[in-house]
Steps between C-alpha positions, in 0.01 A plus 500: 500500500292483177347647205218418241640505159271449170189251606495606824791199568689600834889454470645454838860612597562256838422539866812724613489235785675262250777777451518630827277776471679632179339566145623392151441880505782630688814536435615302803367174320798462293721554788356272683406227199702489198644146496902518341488113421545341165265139586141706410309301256571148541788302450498151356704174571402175436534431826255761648384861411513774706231773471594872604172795531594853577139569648496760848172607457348052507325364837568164337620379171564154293611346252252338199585232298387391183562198262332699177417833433113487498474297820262615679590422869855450619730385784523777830810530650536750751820726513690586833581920615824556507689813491415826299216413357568183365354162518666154400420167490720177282342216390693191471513286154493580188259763379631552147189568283279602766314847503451709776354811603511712851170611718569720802195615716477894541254585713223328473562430150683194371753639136606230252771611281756328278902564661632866374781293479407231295766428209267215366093466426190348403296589152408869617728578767261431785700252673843432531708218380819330714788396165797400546639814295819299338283293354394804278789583368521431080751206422679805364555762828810720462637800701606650177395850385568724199737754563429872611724708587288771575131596529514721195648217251116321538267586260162387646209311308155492731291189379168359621551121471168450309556763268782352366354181367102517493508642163374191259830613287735521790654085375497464869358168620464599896287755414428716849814290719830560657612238269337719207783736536749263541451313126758575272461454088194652467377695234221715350334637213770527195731287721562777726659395845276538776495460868805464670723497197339827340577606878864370461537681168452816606761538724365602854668372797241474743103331505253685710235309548170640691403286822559132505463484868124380582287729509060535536247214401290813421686586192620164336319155686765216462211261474329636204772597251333346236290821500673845408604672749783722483672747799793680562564362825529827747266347737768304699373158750810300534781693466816177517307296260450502095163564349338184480328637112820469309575149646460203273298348825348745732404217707868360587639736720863415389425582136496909504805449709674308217385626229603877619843393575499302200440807300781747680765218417377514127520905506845459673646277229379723207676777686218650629480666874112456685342790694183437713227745487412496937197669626601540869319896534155383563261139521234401256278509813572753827280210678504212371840436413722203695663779738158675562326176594826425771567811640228734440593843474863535496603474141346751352509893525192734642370770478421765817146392465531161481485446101781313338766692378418496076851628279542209350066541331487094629317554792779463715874634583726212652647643811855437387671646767354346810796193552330197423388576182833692404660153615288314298527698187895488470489132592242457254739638218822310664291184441444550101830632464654194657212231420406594173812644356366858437706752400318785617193682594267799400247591750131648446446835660818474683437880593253375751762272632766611798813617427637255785374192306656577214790599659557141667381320172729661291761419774435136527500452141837636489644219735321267255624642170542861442432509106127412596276794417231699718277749295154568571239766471600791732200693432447811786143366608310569848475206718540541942845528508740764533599665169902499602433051548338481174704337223437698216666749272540812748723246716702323251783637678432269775468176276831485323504211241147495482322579167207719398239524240584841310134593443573855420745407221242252355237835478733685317611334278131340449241732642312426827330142532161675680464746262457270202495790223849694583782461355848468572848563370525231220143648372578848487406661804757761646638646822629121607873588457602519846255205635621270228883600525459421829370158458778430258790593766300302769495833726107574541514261838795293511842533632630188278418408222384195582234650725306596153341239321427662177130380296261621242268213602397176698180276622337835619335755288475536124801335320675764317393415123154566685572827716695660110181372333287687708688796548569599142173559292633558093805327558589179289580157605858543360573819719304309781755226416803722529347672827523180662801391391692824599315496847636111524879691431482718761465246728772282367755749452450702863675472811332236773312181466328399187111365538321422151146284535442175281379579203623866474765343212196507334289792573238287699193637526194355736268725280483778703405329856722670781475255815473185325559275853192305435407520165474243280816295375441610136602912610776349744657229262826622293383464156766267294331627187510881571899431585535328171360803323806730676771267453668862449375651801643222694840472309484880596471425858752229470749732384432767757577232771853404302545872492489555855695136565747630263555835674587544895465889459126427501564307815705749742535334856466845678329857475858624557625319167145596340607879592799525382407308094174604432448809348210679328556657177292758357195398294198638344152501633354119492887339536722404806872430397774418720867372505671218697832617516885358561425140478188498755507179730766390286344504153686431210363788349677833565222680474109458491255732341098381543233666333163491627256630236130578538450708156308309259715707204827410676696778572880625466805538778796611571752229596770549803834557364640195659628316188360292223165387508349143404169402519451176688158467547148678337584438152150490403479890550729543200766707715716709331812635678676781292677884558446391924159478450245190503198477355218227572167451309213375722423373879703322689914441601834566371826379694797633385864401612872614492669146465877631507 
């Protein structure tokens, strides 16, 4: 079977006579195919290395060797059938150093392709490298890990790894490196700390960083960095090996592996968790990626007509659910978990993702260390799969311990990111009460807390300095300022997971642009001078985080503890106010009383009759607590306690 895709270019699925008659179409293929062992890839000894291809749908199909990356013409060695669909060959002596890719004949047409499995490659990712992993490690390779001792104790930075440094003020000398992130001691304009001290300061527990695996030549060429280029890095290629772009030698294949592990060690000593940003929903090519190129046809979704299934707006859906791919995917994150020393995972548009998957990755990384975290994006997109196997919000009660994006707290409180002009709770638009009560107590979705993963912004959209600036015409920079800064409470001081974006300490803007995944460094780059000019902003944000360290009834472990302490109190128009009551998750505090206030005049309440108030936090509103009553001037949030 074929089809002609874009330049009339056939794509061939196999002769069924190399399957027995049956196509990577039916359902019976997986029955009769899926391979259970743990050799694919290849594995290395001095001695010899033994090469392992999952590849039903190949008449014939070798080995390639190379001795550089650019070679031309390399050394054909044929692989041998053997059962399910795989093909083997070993190779005696030592290939340590050698690259290697895998060509398999469908058809009449002969596929080159570097191994899916590949943990190790040459500048670009086109062919794979054979290491001797141990010899990656960092002189410095511990097992040790901050403590967590829950999923709602993180507090969650995302971070592009250029961003951090590229700015010429960052004091950073690895501009654009793992190793960038890993310098300690450096400072900015006024002597401010920057990089991964100003990241220390604050106070979060956990480092997101967007993808570090390899990902597309198309977006960032290893061999022309001197040139700007600049990418996200949602376009995966090589999904067990580091991007080659923020190595200190693209061209040594053991130097992304280093350097990345170097870097988690240095975040692990500075107390600092690591979460990897994976892109396992869709390929940056439904053709021409590694798995296309060996098994045409089976790893990605279609639709009745033949079209590739499109949720994910890549081109492509990764078919998730058929078993090899599953396989690989939770092997895949086993690997940087135990490799690499990650301590947990968010995945892109893990609504187009089956529940099943998730299912058995959260699973296995619970035999490895259950304090490692699994969020992800659990968007309800359409994609060829059934809506009850989707793993996305309507069927979080399927994927316990699993986290998602609150996107319908982050409108409220903010207004909605496509409709650039409306506002949202902090910016004085009404009727949110119930949406954003609901975010606070974790309930629109989730049946933990931990299942909500609470966020006013990250990489996508307009950063929230941007999406206030646009949606209040009239309004001043200081009520702008105070917008912000109460929408960056909210998410500090309610129930779930905690998610803030680099740079919103500051009120980073990236002057309006919304989808900034290619644009130039100087919109993407966290700007050391803008975060000098609101040193207050970020002691704000600083204190926010100590708040929330300093208080477990912002941190309940269960919606049954969050229903029985939380309760709203009555508050005017533009105001939410609500009490953590009776020592909440074993707070010191009696009794909490937040104020969340939207009314650019302030406004006046009634206080709960629950004993004698203190103000512990939003002295900068001027709060005055007399006769049961408080009374607030301005924007932003009060916390009040009961200390007896």
């Amino acid at each position: 079977m074929s089809v002609q895709k874009e330049m009339n270019e056939p794509v061939h699925y196999g002769d069924p006579a190399a399957t027995g008659g049956v196509s990577v179409f039916d359902q019976a293929f997986d029955e009769l195919f899926s391979y259970e062992g743990d050799d694919l890839g290849v594995t290395y000894s001095p001695s010899g290395s033994a090469f392992c291809l999952w590849a039903p749908t190949a008449q014939e199909a070798e080995v390639v060797l190379y001795n550089t990356w650019d070679e031309a013409e390399g050394q054909h060695l044929p692989l041998t059938r053997d059962v399910r669909g795989v093909w083997r060959l070993t190779v005696s002596g030592d290939l340590e150093g050698k690259l290697y890719t895998y060509r398999v004949r469908i058809g009449e047409q002969w596929n080159e392709a570097a191994d899916p499995y590949a943990r190790a490659v040459a500048v670009n990712g086109d062919r794979g490298c054979i290491l001797d992993l141990r010899k990656t490690d960092p002189q410095r390779w511990t097992d040790d890990k901050p403590p967590l001792a829950d999923p709602v104790d993180a507090v969650i930075y995302e971070l592009h790894l250029r961003d951090l440094s590229l700015h010429p003020a960052s004091g950073i000398s690895q501009k654009g490196q793992y190793l960038g992130l890993a310098e300690d001691g450096t400072c900015g304009p006024g002597g401010i700390k920057t990089g991964l001290d100003h990241i220390v300061d604050l106070g979060v527990t956990h480092v997101q960083l967007l993808p570090v695996y390899d990902y597309a030549t198309e977006s960032v060429d290893e061999t022309r960095l001197d040139e700007p280029q600049y990418n996200w890095g949602y376009d995966p290629k090589n999904y067990n090996v580091p991007e080659g772009s923020y190595a200190s030698d693209p061209y040594a294949p053991e130097a992304r592996i280093r350097e990345l592990k170097t870097l988690i060690q240095a975040l692990h000593d500075r107390g600092l968790r690591v979460i990897m940003d994976v892109v396992y929903n869709h390929f940056y090519d439904g053709y021409r990626v590694n798995f296309a190129k060996l098994v045409p046809g089976y790893y990605v979704r279609y639709l009745p007509d033949g079209r590739l299934s499109n949720g994910s707006g890549c081109g492509n859906d990764a078919a998730t659910e058929r078993k090899m791919l599953s396989r690989f995917i939770v092997e895949s994150v086993v690997y940087w978990a135990k490799e690499y020393h990650f301590d947990g995972f968010r995945f892109d548009l893990m609504g187009l993702m089956d529940v099943e998957t998730m299912q058995e990755v959260r699973r296995r990384l619970d035999e490895i260390d259950p304090s490692l975290i699994t969020i992800g994006e659990g968007w309800v997109m359409e994609t060829e799969l059934a809506e009850d196997r989707r793993a996305n919000q309507n069927n979080a009660q399927v994927l316990p311990r699993i986290g998602h994006f609150n996107d319908s707290f982050r409108d409220a409180v903010k207004g909605n990111i496509f409709r650039f002009n409306e506002p949202g709770f902090v910016s004085g638009k009404g009727g949110l009460d119930r949406i954003v009560k609901a975010g606070i107590t974790a309930t629109q979705f989730a049946q933990e807390p931990q299942q909500s993963v609470n966020y006013m912004e990250c990489h996508d959209n307009h950063t929230l300095w941007d999406k206030i600036s646009m949606s209040t015409p009239g309004a001043t920079d200081a009520q702008r300022r105070a917008m912000h800064r109460l929408a960056s409470a909210m998410v500090l001081t309610s129930q779930g997971i905690p998610f803030i974006h680099a740079g919103q300490e500051f009120m980073r803007t990236k002057g309006g642009i919304d989808n900034s995944y290619k644009s130039p460094i100087e919109v993407n780059w966290l700007d050391w001078e803008r975060c000098a000019g609101h040193a207050e902003d970020v002691a704000y944000m600083k204190s926010l985080i100590a708040l929330r360290c300093a208080h477990p009834a912002f941190r309940l472990r269960s919606g049954k503890d969050i229903k029985s302490s939380l309760v709203f109190e009555q508050a005017p128009a533009g105001a939410i106010a609500y009490t953590l009551r009776n020592h909440a998750g074993g707070d010191t505090a009696q009794h909490l009383y937040v104020l969340y206030n939207a009314n650019p005049d302030g406004t006046e309440l009634t206080l709960p009759a629950l004993g004698d108030w203190q103000c512990i936090f939003g002295g900068e509103l001027e709060p005055e607590i007399s006769g049961g009553k408080l009374k607030i001037s301005g924007i932003g949030m009060v916390v009040l306690a009961v200390l007896a």
